[in-house]
C-alpha positions as CSV (number, residue, x, y, z in Angstrom):
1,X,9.7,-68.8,-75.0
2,X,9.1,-71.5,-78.0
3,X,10.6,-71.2,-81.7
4,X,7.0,-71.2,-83.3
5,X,4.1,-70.2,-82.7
6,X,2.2,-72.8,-82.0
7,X,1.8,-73.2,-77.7
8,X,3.0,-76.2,-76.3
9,X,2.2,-78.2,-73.0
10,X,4.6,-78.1,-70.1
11,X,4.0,-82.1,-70.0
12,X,5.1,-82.6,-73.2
13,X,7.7,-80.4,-73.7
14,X,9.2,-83.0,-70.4
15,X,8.2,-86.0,-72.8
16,X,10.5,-84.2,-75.7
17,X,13.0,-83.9,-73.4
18,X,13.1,-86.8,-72.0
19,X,12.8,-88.6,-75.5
20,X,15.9,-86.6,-76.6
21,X,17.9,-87.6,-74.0
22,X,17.1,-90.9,-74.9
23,X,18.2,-90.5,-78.3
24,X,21.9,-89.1,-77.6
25,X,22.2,-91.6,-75.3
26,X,21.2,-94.4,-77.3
27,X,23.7,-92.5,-80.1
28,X,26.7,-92.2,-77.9
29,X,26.4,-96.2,-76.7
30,X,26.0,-97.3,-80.4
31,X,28.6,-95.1,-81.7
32,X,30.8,-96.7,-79.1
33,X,30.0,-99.9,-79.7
34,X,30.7,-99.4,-83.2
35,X,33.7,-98.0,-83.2
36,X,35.0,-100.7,-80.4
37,X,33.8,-103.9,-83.1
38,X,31.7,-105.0,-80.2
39,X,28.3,-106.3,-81.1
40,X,26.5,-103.4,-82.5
41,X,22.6,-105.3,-83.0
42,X,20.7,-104.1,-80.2
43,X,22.3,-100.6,-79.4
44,X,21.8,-100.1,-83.1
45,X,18.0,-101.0,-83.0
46,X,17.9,-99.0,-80.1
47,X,18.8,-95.8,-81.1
48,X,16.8,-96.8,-84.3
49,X,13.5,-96.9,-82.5
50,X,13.8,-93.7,-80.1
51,X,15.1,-91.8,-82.8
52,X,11.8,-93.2,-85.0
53,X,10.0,-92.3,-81.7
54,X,11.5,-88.8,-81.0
55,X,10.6,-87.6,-84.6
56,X,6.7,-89.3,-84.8
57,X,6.3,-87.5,-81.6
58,X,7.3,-84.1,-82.7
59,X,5.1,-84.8,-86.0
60,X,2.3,-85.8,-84.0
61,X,2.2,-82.8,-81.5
62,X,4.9,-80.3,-82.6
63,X,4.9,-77.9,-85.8
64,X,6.6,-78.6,-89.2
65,X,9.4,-76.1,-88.5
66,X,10.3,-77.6,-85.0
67,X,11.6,-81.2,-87.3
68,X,14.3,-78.4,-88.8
69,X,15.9,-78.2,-85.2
């Protein structure tokens, strides 16, 4: 069942997925890291980068209303 109506892939609905998972992950470390005044550089640029990733994926291949949520 998808949100819009465009049809999407099973593959890439696995590489949104997986890319999401990414993202919380990469979240959760550098909100740690933050909070804990360890050094914060790479988890930062990190999550940076999959969350710049997640959302030119879903531009590329998703729909405009799929970027509300």
């Amino acid at each position: 069942m998808h949100v819009t109506t465009v049809e999407h892939s099973e593959n890439l609905l696995w590489t949104f997925l997986i890319c999401n998972v990414f993202v919380v992950s990469a979240g959760i470390v550098f909100t740690y890291k933050l909070f804990r005044q360890k050094n914060v550089r790479v988890a930062g640029i990190t999550f940076a980068i999959a969350l710049a990733v997640n959302y030119i994926l879903i531009a590329i291949f998703g729909d405009i209303f799929d970027l509300l949520g």
